[in-house]
VOGU-3710 file (C-alpha; in Angstrom, 3 decimals, decimal comma):
1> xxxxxxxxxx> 8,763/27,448/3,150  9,884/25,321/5,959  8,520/24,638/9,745  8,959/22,570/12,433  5,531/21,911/14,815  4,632/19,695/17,447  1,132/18,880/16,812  -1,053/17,745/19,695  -3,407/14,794/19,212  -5,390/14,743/22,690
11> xxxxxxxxxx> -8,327/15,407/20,439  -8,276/12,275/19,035  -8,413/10,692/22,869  -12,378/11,582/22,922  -13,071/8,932/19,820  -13,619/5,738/19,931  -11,057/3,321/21,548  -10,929/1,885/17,261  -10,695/4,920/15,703  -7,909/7,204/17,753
21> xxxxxxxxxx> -5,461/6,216/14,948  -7,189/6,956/12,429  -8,577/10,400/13,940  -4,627/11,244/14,638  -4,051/11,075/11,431  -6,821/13,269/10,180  -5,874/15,936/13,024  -2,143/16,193/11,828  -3,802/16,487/8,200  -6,154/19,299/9,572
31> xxxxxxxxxx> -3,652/21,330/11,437  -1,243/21,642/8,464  -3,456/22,634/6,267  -4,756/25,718/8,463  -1,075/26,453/9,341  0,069/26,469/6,171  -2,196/26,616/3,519  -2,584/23,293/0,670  -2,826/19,981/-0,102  -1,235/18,052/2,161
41> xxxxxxxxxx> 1,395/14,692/1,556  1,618/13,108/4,992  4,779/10,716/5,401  5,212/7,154/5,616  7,128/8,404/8,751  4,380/10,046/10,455  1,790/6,867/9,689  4,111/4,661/10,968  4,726/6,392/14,348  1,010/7,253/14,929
51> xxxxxxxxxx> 0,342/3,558/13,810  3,178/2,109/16,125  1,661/0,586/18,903  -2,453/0,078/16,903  -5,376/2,394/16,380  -6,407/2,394/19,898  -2,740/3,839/21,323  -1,486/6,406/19,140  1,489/9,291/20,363  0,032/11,836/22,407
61> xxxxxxxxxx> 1,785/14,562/20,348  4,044/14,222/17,246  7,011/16,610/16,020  6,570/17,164/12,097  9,266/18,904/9,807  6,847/20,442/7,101  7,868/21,614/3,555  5,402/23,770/1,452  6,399/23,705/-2,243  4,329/24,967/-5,174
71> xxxxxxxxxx> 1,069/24,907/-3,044  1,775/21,362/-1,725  2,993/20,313/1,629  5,267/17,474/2,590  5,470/16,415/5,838  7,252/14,340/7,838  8,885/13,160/11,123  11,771/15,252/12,288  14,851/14,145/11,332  13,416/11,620/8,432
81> xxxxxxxxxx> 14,500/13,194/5,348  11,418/14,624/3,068  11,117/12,210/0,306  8,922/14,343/-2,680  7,507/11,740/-5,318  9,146/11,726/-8,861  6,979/13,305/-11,495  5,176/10,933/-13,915  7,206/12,724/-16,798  10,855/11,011/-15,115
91> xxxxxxxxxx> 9,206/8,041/-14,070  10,412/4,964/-15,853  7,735/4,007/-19,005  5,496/0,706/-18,189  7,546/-2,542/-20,007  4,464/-2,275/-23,064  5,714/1,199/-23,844  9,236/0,432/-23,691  8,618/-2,687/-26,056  6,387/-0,432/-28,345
101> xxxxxxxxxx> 9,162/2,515/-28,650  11,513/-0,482/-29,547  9,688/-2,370/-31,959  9,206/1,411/-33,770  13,204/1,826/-33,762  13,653/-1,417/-35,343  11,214/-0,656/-37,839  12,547/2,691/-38,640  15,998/0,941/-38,916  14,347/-1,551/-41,504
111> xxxxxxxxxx> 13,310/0,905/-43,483  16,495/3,443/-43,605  18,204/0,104/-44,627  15,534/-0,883/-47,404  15,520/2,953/-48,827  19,938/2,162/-48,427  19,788/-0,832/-50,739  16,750/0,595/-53,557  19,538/3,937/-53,989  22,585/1,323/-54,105
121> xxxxxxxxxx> 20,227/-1,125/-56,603  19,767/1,529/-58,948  22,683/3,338/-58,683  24,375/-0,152/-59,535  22,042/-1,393/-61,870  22,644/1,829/-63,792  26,074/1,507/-63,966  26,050/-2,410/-65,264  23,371/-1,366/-67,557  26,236/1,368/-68,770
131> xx> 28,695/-0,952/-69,408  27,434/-2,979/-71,334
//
């Protein structure tokens, strides 16, 4: 599901000169989540633009592009493309990990080429043994 609002933030006007910024913020939060219905993943767009000129001057009204998928909603400025984050399962491993899967390939390597020379030992060894 996809939308486009313009979200008006004259509310946040009545706070505190050193909160309207972050009051903006929590208004845009509130209004998509009783428009659409979930969580909600506010853009680094949108922070920015409230944020622009400090906490005490933020936009009088801001136009959001708002995409609702599987329950959660991304939002962000329109015409700033919706960036959704990567899942943690296609995120690249911490450099530990990656060491640890590595050291456990070389050591699985060491041992395929151990069991490799015990089978060509014996197989040899028989065969001398054999001969003479």
């Amino acid at each position: 599901m996809e939308r486009v609002y313009t979200i008006p933030l004259r509310k946040a006007f009545r706070a505190p000169r050193t909160r309207r910024a972050k009051k903006a913020i929590k208004i845009i939060r509130e209004f998509l989540e009783r428009h659409m219905k979930g969580e909600v993943r506010i853009g680094k767009s949108i922070n920015e633009s409230v944020w622009a000129r400090g906490i005490q001057k933020p936009p009088r009204r801001v136009k959001i592009h708002a995409v609702k998928e599987d329950g959660v909603i991304y939002a962000e400025l329109v015409g700033v493309e919706i960036k959704k984050p990567v899942k943690k399962e296609e995120k690249e491993k911490p450099a530990k990990e990656r060491k640890k899967k590595k050291l456990e390939e070389e050591i699985k390597e060491e041992k395929e080429k151990s069991k490799g020379r015990e089978a060509k030992v014996k197989e040899g060894g028989g065969e001398e043994k054999a001969e003479k």
